[in-house]
N, C-alpha and C positions, 0 to 999 in steps of 0.2 A: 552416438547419442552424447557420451561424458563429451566428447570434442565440442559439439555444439554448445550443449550447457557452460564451458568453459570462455568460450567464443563471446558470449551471449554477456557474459558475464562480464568481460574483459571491455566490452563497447560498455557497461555502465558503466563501469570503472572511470571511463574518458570520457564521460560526461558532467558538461558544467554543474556544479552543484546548486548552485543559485538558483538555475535556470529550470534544474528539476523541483527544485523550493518551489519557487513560484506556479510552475504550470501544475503542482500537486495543488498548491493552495487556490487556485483559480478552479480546477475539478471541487474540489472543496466547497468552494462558494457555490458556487453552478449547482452543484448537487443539492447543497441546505435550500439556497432559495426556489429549487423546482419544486412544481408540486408535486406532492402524493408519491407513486411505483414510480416516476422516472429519477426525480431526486432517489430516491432508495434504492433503485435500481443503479445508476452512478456511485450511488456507493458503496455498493456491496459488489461492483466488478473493480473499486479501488481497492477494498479488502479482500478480494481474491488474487489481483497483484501483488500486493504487499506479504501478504501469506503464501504466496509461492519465493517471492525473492527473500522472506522468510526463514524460508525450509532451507535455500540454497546456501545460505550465508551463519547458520546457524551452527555451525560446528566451528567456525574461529572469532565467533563472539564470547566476549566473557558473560558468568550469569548474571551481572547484573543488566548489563546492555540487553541480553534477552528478557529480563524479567520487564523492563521498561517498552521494551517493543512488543512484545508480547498484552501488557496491560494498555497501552495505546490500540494495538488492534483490538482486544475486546470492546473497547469503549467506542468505537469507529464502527464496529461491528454491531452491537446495540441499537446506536445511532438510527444506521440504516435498517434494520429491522424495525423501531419507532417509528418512522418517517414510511416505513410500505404498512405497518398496520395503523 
């Protein structure tokens, strides 16, 4: 399991940054402008990815870099709870 999770972790690492920017903030869009559950829906399976690579990467983050991701997720997390009720 630690080998996969490392594996796993090692292919985001060699991914374009940009490219993740962008198609995060294209999910982003798509998500606000859908209506109702499916927007909410998009974004709370964004904050369940995020909260897992999260967990993974959170022991050689400094605290502030956690406190700022951490407070980005709550607020994304909100979001999508607004947008499903």
């Amino acid at each position: 399991m630690q080998r996969t999770q490392s594996a796993f972790l090692a292919r985001l690492a060699r991914l374009n940054p940009t490219t993740v920017f962008l198609a995060t903030l294209a999910l982003v869009l798509v998500a606000f402008f859908a209506p109702g559950i499916i927007g909410g829906a998009l974004l709370l399976a964004l904050v369940a990815g995020l909260a897992l690579l999260m967990v993974r990467t959170w022991p050689v983050q400094p605290p502030a870099t956690r406190a700022v991701r951490l407070l980005a997720l709550t607020l994304l997390a909100a979001a999508a709870l607004v947008k499903v009720l």
